[in-house]
C-alpha positions, 0 to 999 in steps of 0.5 A: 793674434794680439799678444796678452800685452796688447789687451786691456779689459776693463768692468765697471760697475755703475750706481744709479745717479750722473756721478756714476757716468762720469766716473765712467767717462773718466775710466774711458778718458783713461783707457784712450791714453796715447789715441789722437783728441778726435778719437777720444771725443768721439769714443765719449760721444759713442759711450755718452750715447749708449748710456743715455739711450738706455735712460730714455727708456727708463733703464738703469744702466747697470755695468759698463765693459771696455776692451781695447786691442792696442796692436789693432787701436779698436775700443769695443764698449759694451753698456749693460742695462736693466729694465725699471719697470713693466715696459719692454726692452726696445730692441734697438735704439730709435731710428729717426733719433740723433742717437741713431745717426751718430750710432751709424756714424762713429764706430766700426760696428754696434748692435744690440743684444737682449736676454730677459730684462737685461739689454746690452748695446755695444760698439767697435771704436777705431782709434786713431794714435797720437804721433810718437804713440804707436806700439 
C-alpha cells in the first residue's frame, strides 16, 4: 500500500479553445518532475491523444484527472468529455485510427467508460525515474 506521501491527484477544469490543452500539458510537464525525457514524452502524446479524440467527435473536453503513485512510478489520466451535439458518445476510439495504435501501444492499460453524455477515456502510464531520482 502507497504511503499518503507517494500519491499525488491532480483536477483540472478545462475551458473550451487550444490554450485550455496546453495549460493542461503544462500541468502534466509538472507532474512527471524527476521521470526520464521518454517517459514525459510519451505520457504527453498518451494525453495529446485522449483530448484530441474527444474532438474528432466533437466533444468538448470538459475535465482532466491525473493520479501519480510515485512508489510504483505509474500515471493513471483520466480526460472527461461531454457530447456538443445530438451524435452519440462512440464507445471507444476508431480502431484503424493512428490514435488507436498508440493507445495499445504507450501505456500499461486504458479503456473507456460512458455515463449519459459524459465519456471518460483513461490511461495507466509507466514512468521510467530519471537517475539520482528515485524515492
Amino acid at each position: 500500500m502507497p504511503k499518503p506521501d507517494q500519491i499525488l491527484n491532480a483536477r483540472m477544469t478545462l475551458t473550451d479553445g487550444p490554450e485550455s490543452t496546453s495549460w493542461a500539458r503544462s500541468q502534466v510537464r509538472l507532474m512527471l518532475d524527476g521521470a526520464t525525457p521518454e517517459s514525459v514524452h510519451q505520457t504527453l502524446l498518451v494525453v495529446d491523444e485522449l483530448i484530441s479524440d474527444a474532438e474528432r467527435y466533437r466533444e468538448q473536453v470538459t475535465e482532466i484527472r491525473l493520479g501519480l503513485d510515485r512508489q510504483a512510478a505509474r500515471l493513471r489520466v483520466e480526460v472527461d468529455a461531454e457530447a456538443t451535439d445530438d451524435v452519440p458518445l462512440p464507445v471507444s476510439p476508431d480502431e484503424t485510427a493512428d490514435g488507436r495504435l498508440l493507445l495499445e501501444q504507450l501505456p500499461l492499460d486504458w479503456g473507456v467508460r460512458g455515463e449519459g453524455t459524459t465519456r471518460t477515456v483513461w490511461a495507466v502510464m509507466n514512468l521510467a525515474r530519471r537517475q539520482g531520482d528515485q524515492d
